[in-house]
C-alpha positions in Angstrom: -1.3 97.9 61.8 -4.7 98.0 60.3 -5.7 100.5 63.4 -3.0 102.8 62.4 -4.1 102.2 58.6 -7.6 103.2 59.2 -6.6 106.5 61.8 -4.3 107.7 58.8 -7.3 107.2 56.1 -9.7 108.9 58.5 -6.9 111.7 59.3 -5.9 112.3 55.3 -10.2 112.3 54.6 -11.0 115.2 57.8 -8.1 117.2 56.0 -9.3 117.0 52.6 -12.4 117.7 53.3 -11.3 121.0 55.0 -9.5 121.6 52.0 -12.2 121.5 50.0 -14.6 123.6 52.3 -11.9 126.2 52.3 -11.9 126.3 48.3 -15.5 126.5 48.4 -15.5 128.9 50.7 -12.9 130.9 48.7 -14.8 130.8 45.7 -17.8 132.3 47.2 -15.6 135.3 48.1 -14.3 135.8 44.9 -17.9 135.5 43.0 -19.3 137.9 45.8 -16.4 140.7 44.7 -16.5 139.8 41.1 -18.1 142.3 38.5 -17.8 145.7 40.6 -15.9 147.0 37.4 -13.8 150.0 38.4 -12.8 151.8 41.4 -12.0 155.2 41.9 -10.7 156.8 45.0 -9.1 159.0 47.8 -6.9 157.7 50.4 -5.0 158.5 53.3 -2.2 156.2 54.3 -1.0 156.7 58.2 2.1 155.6 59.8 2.0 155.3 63.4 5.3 154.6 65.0 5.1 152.8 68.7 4.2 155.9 71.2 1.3 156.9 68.6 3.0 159.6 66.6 1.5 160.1 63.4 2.9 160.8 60.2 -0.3 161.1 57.1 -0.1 161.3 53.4 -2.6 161.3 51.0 -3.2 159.9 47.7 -5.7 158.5 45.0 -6.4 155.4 43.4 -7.9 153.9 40.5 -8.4 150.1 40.1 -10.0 148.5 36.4 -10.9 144.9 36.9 -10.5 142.4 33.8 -11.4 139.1 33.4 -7.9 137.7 33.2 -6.3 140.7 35.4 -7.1 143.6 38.2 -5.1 146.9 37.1 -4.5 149.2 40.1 -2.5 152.9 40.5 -2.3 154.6 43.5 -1.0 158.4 42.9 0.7 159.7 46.2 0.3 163.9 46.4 0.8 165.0 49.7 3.3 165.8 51.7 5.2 167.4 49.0 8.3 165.2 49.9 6.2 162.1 47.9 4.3 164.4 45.7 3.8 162.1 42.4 5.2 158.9 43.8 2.9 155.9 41.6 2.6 152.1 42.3 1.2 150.5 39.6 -0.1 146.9 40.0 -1.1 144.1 37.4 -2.8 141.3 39.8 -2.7 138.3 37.2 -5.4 135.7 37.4 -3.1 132.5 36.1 -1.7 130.3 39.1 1.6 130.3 37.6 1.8 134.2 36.6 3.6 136.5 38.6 2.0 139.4 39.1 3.5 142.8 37.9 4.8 146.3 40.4 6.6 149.4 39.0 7.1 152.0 41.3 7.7 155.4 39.8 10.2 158.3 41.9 9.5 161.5 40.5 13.0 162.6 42.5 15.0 160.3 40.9 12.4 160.3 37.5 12.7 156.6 37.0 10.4 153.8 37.1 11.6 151.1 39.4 10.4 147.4 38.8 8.8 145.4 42.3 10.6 142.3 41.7 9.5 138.8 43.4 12.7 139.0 45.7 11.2 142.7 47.0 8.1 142.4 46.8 7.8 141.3 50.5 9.6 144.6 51.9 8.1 147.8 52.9 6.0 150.1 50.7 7.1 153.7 51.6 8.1 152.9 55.5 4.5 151.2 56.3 3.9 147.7 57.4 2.1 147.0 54.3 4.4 145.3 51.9 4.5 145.6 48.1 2.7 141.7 48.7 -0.2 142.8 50.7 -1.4 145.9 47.6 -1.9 143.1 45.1 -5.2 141.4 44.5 -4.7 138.2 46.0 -6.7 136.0 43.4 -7.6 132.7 44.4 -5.8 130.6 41.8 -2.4 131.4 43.5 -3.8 130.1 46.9 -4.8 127.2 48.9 -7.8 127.5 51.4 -8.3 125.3 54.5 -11.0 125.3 56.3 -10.2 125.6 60.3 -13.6 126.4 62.0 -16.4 128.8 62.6 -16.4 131.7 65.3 -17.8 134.8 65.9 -15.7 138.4 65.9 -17.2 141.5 66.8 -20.7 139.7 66.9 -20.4 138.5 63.5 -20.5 135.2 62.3 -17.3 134.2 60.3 -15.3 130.8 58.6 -11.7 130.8 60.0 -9.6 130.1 56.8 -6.2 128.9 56.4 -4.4 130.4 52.9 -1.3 129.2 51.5 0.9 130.6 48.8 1.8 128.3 45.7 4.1 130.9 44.5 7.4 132.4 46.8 5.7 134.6 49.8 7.2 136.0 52.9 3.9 134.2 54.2 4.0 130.8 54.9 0.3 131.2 55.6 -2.3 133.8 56.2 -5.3 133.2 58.5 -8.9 135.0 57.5 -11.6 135.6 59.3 -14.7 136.0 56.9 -17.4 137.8 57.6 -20.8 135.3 56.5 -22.9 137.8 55.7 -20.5 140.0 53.5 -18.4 137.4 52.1 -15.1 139.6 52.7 -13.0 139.2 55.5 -12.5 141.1 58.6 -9.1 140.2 59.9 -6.1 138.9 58.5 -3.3 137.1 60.6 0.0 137.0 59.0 2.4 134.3 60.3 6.1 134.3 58.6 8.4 132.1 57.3 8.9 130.7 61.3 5.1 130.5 61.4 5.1 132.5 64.1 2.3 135.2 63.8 4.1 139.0 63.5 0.9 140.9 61.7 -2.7 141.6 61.7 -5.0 143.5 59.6 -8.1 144.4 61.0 -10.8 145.7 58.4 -13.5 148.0 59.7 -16.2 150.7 58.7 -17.7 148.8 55.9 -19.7 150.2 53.1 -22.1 148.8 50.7 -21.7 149.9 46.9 -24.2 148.9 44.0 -23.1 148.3 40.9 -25.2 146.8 38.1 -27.9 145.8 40.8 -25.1 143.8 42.5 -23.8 144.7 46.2 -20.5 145.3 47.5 -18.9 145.4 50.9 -15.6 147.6 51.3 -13.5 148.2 54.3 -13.7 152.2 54.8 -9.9 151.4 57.2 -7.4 148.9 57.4 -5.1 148.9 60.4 -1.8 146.8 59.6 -0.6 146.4 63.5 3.1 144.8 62.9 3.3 142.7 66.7 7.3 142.7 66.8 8.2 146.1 66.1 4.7 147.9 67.9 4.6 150.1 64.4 1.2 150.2 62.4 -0.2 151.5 59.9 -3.3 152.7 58.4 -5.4 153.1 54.8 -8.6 155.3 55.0 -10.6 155.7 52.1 -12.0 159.4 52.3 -14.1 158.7 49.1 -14.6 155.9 47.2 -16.7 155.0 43.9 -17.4 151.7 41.7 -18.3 151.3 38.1 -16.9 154.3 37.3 -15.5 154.7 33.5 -11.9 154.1 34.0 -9.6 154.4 30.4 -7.3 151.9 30.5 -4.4 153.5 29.3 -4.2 155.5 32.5 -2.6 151.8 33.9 0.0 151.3 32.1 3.8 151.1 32.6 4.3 154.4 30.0 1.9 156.8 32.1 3.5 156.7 35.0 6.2 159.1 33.6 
């Protein structure tokens, strides 16, 4: 009994402690992105369907950071067929806050809200979800530490993150990059826990603002393991700490 007793204590202690190295760990990340400002940008997003054929569309996107919440559009314009199709996102800091998605359908000239029971779905036929677009702030996540490893050459943590808040996730493995404090590749596992997406972050670029550097992913590639699709953001252009007017995110300007 007291054998078992003390194999439980020392079991409970090793995963506490990983707990709290992944929160550590987590915090450093989100110190190391903090205070970048604005964003401004052009995108392409690529679906490619299992034999490789391609389908592109561009769009641009502007993201304001504030200290309690991260305010992102993204303006589609071509192919004409989603010409002025607009997410708007409000990524709330608060744990228990959900955060916010209106999509606007010029076709149909309504604004349709990006409730919690959609947000895991599709966002226009990629293997993005409506989920993945949103800031991912660390108050709405638990971190576990798992190990460290090497990708690519690079050093990185392994992390563990679970939602506090309804997900399609039921957790989402990172693979953080030591030197740039971002990570490199994402491993999706669903409500099964079986893994059935990974996003693979590559081309990084540094950005200065204020004297402070930032890493960005120049592509993501969303490869979606059960149905062979993936899909692809490339930023063509991309600027921080650029003056961004606030009223440009906000539910009444996407009409």
């Amino acid at each position: 009994m007291k054998l078992t007793f003390i194999i439980a204590y020392l079991f409970s202690s090793f995963a506490y402690a990983n707990f709290d190295k992944g929160l550590e760990i987590a915090k450093k990340m989100d110190e190391a992105n903090k205070g970048y400002k604005s964003e401004v940008s052009q995108m392409k997003l690529v679906l490619i369907d299992p034999v490789g054929k391609n389908l592109e569309r561009e769009m641009k996107g502007v993201n304001l950071e504030k200290d309690d919440v991260i305010k992102g559009l993204m303006t589609f314009e071509k192919p004409e067929d989603v010409n002025g199709t607009k997410l708007l996102t409000w990524s709330y800091r608060s744990e228990g806050e959900d955060d916010d998605q209106w999509l606007f359908l010029p076709s149909l000239k309504r604004v349709k809200r990006i409730n919690s029971r959609t947000r895991g779905s599709s966002f226009m036929g990629s293997e993005f979800s409506y989920a993945d677009l949103t800031a991912q702030t660390i108050e709405k996540y638990k971190y576990k530490f798992i190990k460290d490893s090497k990708i690519d050459g690079q050093d990185v943590w392994v992390l563990e993150r679970y939602p506090k808040q309804k997900s399609n996730y039921s957790k989402v493995e990172l693979h953080v990059s030591k030197k740039m404090l971002t990570s490199i590749r994402n491993n999706y596992f669903n409500k099964r826990d079986e893994l059935y997406k990974t996003a693979t972050f590559s081309g990084f670029k540094q950005y200065k603002v204020g004297g402070k550097s930032f890493y960005r992913a120049s592509e993501v590639l969303m490869s979606n393991l059960q149905s062979k699709k993936k899909s692809k953001f490339i930023w063509v252009d991309r600027k921080l700490g650029e003056k961004v007017q606030e009223s440009r995110l906000n539910k009444r300007s996407l009409r």
